[in-house]
N, CA, C and O of each residue as an XYZ file, in Angstrom:
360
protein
N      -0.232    -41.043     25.301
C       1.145    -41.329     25.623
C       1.186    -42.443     26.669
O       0.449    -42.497     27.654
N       2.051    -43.249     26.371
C       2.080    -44.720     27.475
C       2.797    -44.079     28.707
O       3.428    -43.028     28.593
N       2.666    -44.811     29.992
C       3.425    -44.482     30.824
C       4.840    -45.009     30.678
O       4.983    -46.070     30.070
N       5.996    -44.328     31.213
C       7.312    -44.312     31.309
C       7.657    -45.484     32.169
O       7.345    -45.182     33.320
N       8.161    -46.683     32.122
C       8.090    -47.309     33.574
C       9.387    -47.245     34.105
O      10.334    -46.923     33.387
N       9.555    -47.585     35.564
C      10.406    -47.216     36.310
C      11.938    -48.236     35.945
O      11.707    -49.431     35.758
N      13.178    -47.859     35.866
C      13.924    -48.546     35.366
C      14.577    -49.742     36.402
O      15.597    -50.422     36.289
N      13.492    -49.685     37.499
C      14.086    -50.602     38.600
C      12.723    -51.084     39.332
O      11.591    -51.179     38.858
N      13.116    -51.314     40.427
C      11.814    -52.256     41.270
C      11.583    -50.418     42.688
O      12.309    -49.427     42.774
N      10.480    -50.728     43.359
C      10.468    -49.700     44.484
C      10.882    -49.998     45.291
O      10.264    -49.456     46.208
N      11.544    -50.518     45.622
C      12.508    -51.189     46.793
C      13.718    -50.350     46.525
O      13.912    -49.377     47.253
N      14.380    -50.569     45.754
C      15.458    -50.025     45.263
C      15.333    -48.332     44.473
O      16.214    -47.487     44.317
N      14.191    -48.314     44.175
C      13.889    -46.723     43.967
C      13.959    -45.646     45.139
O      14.420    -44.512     45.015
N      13.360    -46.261     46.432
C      13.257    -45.817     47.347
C      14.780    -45.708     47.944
O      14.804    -44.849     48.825
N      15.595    -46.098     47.807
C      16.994    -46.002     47.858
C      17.901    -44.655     47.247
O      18.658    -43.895     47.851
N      17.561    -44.685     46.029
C      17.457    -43.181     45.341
C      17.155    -41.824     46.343
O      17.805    -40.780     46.376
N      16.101    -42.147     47.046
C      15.198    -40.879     47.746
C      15.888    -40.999     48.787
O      16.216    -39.948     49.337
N      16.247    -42.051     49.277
C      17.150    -41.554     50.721
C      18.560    -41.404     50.335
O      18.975    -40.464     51.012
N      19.417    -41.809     49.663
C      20.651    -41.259     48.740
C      20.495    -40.141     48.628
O      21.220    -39.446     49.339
N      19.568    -39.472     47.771
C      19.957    -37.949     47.756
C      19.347    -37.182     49.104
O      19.831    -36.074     49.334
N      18.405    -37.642     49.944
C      18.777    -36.957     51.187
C      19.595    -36.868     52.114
O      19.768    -35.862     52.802
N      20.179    -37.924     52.215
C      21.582    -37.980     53.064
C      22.716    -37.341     52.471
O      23.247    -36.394     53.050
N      23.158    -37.784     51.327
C      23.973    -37.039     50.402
C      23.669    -35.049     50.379
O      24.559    -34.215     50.211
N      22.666    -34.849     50.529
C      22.387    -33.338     50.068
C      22.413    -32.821     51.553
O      22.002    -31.712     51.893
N      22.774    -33.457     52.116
C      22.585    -32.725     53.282
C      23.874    -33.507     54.533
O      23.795    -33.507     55.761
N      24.656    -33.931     53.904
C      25.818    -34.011     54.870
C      26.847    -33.174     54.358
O      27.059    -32.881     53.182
N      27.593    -32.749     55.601
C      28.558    -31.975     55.284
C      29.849    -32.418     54.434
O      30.197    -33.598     54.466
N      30.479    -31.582     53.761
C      31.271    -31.503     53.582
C      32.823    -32.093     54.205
O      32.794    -32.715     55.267
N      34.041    -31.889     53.562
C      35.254    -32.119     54.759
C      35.196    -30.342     55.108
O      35.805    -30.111     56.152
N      34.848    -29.601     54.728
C      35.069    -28.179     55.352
C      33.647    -27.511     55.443
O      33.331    -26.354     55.166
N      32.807    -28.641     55.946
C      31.773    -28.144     56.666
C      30.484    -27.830     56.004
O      29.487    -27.673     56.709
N      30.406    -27.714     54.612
C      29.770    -27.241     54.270
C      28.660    -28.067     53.668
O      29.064    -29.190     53.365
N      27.185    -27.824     53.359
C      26.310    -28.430     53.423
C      25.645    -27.978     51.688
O      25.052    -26.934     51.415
N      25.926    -28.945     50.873
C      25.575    -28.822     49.352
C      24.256    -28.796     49.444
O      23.798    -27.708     49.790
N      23.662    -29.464     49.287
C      22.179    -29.298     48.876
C      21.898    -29.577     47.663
O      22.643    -30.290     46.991
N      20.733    -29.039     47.173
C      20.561    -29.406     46.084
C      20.968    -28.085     44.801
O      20.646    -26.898     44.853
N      21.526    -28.586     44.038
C      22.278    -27.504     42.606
C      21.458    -27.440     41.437
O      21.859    -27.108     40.322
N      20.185    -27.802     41.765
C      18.923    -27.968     40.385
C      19.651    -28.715     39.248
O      19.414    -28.381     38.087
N      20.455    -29.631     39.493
C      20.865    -30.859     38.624
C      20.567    -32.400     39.251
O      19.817    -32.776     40.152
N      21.378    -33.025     38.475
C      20.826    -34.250     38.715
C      22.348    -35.191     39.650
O      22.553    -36.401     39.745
N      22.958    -34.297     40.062
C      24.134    -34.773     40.073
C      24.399    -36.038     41.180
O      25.372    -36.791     41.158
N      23.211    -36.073     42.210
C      23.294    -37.467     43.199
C      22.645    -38.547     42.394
O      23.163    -39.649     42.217
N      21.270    -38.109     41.825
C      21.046    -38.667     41.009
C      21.774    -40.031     40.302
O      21.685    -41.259     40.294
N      22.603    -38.850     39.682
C      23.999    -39.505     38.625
C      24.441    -40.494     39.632
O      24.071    -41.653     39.820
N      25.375    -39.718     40.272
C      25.966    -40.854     41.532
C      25.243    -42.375     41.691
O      25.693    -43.503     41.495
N      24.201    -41.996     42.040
C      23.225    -43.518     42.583
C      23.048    -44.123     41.439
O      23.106    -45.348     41.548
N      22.875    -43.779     40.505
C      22.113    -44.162     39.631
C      23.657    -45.194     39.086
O      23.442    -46.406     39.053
N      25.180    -44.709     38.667
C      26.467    -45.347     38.450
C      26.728    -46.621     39.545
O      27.163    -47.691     39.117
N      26.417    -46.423     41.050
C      26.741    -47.076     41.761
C      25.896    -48.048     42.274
O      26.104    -48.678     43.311
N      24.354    -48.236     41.087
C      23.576    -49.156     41.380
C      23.169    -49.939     40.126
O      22.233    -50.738     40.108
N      24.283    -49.517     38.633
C      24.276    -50.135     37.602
C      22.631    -49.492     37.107
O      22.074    -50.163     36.239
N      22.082    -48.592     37.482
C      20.827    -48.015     36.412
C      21.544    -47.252     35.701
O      22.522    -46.528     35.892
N      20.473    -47.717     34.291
C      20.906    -46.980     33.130
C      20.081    -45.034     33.771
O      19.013    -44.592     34.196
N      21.375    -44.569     33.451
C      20.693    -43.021     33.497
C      19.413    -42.534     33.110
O      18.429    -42.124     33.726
N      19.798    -42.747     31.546
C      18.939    -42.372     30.557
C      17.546    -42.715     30.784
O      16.533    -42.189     30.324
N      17.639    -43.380     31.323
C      16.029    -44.444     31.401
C      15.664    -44.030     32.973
O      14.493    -44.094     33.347
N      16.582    -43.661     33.754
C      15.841    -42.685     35.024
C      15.442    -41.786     35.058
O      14.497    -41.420     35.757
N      16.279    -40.963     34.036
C      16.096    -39.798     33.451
C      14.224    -39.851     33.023
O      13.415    -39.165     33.648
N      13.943    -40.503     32.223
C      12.998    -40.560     31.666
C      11.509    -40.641     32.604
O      10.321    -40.379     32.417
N      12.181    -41.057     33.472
C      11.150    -42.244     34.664
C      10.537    -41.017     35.399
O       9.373    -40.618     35.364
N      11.466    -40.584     35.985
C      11.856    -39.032     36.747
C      11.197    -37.872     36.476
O      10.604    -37.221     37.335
N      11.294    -37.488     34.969
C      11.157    -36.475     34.385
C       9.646    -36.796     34.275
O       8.940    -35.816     34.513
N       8.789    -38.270     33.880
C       7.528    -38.340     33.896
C       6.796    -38.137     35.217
O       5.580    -38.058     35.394
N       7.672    -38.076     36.006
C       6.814    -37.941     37.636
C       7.327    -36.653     38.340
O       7.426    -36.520     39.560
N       7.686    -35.582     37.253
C       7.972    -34.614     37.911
C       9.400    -34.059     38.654
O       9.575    -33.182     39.500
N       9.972    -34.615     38.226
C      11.682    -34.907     39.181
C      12.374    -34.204     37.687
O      12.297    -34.977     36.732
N      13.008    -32.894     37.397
C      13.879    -32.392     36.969
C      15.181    -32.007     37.754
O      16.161    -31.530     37.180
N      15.148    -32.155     38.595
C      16.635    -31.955     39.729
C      16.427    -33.249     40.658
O      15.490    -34.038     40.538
N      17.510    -33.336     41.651
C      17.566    -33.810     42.900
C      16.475    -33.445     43.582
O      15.704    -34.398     43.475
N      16.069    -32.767     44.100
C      15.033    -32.000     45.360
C      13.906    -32.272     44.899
O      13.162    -32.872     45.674
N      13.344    -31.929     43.442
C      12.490    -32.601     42.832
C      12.600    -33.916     42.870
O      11.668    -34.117     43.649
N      13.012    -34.964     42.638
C      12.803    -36.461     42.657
C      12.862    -36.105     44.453
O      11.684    -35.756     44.534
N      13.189    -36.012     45.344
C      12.506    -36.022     46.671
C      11.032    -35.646     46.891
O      10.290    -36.251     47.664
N      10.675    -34.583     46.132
C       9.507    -33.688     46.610
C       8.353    -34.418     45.485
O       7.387    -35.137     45.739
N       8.866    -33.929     44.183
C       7.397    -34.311     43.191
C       7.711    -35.783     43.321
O       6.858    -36.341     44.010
N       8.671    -36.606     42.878
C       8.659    -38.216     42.360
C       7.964    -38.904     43.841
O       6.788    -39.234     43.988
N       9.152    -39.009     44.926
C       9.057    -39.540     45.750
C       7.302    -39.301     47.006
O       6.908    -40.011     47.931
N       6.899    -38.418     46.598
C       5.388    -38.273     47.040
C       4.424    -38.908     46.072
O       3.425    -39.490     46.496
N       4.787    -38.783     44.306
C       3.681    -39.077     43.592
C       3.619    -40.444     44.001
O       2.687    -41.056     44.523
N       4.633    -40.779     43.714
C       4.578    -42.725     43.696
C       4.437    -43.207     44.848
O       3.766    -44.239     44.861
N       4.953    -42.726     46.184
C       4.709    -43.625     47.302
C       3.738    -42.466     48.719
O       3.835    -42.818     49.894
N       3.182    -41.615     48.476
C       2.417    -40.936     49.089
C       1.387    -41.728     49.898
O       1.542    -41.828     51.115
N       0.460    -42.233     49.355
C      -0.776    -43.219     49.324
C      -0.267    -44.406     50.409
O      -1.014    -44.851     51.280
N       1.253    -44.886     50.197
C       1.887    -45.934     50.812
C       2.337    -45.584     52.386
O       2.255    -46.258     53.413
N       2.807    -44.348     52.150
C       2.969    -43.281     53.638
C       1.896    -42.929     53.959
O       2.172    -42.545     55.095
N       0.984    -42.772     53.864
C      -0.346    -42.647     54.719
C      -1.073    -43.755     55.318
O      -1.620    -43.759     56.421
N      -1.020    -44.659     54.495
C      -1.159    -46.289     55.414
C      -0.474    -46.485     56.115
O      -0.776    -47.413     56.865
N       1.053    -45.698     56.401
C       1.522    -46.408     57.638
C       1.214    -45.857     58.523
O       1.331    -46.475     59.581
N       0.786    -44.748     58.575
C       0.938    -43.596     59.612
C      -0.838    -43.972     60.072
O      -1.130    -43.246     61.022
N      -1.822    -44.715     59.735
C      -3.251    -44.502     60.286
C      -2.715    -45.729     61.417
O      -3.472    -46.126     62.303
């Protein structure tokens, strides 16, 4: 099976990963703190308001482990740039 490639550049992927952390974790107007709903629903959001095709994130995502929001933080956003965060930090 070929790899899936990413429907954007990592510059702008990495945008994604902080979108849905800020997003999943600011409050509400009545306070309340969403999180993640095991959908894709910031996802969606970023993905409309940065002209990516869904479908094809969808795809990107789902090959690196990202079936929800929290997932594309946890599995995507470690597989692909893990290696890159440890060089900064030595």
């Amino acid at each position: 099976m070929e790899p899936v490639a990413s429907p954007t550049d990592d510059t702008t992927l990495k945008t994604l990963f902080e979108y849905i952390d800020v997003t999943a974790h600011t409050p509400t107007e009545n306070g309340d703190v969403t999180g993640c709903d095991h959908t894709f629903r910031f996802t969606e959001q970023w993905a409309d308001k940065n002209g990516i095709d869904v479908i094809d994130l969808y795809q990107f995502l789902n090959a690196h482990g990202g079936f929800c929001d929290c997932e594309v933080c946890f599995n995507v956003e470690g597989a692909l740039f893990d290696e890159e965060f440890e060089d900064e930090e030595e």
